[in-house]
N, C-alpha and C positions, 0 to 999 in steps of 0.2 A: 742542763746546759747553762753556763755561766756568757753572758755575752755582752758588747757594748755596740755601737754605731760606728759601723767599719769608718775611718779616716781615709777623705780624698787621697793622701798620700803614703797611703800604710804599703809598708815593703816588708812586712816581718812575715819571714818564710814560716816562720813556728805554728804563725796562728790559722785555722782555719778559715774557712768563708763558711756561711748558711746564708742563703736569700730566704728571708721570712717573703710567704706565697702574700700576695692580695685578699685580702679579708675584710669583712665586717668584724667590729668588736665591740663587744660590750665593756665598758671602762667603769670600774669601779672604785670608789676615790677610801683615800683608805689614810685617816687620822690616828695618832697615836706611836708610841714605841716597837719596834722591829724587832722581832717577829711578829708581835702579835696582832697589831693593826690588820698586815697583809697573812695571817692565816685564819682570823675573823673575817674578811671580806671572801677568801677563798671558800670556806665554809658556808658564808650564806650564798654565792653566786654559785656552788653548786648543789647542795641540798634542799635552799631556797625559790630561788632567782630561776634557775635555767627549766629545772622539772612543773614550773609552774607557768614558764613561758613558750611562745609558738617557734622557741630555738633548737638548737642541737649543737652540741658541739662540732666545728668548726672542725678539718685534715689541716689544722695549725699548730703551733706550740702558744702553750699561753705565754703571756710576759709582762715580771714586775717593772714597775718602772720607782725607780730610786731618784729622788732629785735632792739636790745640796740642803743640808739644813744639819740641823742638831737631833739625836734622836730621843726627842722626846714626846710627852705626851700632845703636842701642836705638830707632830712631822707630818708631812704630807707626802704620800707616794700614792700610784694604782697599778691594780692588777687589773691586766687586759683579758676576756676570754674571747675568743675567737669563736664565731657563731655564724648559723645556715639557718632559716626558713624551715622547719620539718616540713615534709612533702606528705601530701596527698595519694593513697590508693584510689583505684576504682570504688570502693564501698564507704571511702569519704572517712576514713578514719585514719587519724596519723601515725607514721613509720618513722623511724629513727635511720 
């Protein structure tokens, strides 16, 4: 999914709506030329980051975020993961 920040006055019949749910997220800040910057950050916040922390992924969509600039090696964007608490069983051991 391709998206931006719906406009107070948007009337285009074309485009969809999705309401992104209420979430916690982890923001990961992400330096560098596009793509890579943001599929080096995706890479460690999941193979890294998330499996070594007390999170879970989140019933969210993730979301880059783009902001104005030149793409180069100083560009600044983040990739947002949407993230839960893993939960506790009875035998104190964590579930996903």
């Amino acid at each position: 999914m391709i998206a931006i920040e719906k406009p107070e006055q948007d009337t285009d019949p074309v485009l969809e709506s999705y309401l992104v749910p209420a979430s916690t997220w982890a923001v990961f800040e992400c330096r560098g030329k596009i793509p890579d910057s943001i599929v080096a950050s995706e890479m460690y916040a999941f193979t890294q980051w998330l499996p070594g922390s007390e999170f879970v992924h989140a019933h969210a969509p993730e979301m880059e975020v783009y902001l104005e600039g030149s793409n180069d090696e100083n560009y600044y964007s983040e990739f947002w993961l949407p993230i839960t608490r893993k939960s506790k069983d009875k035998a104190g051991s964590s579930a996903s």
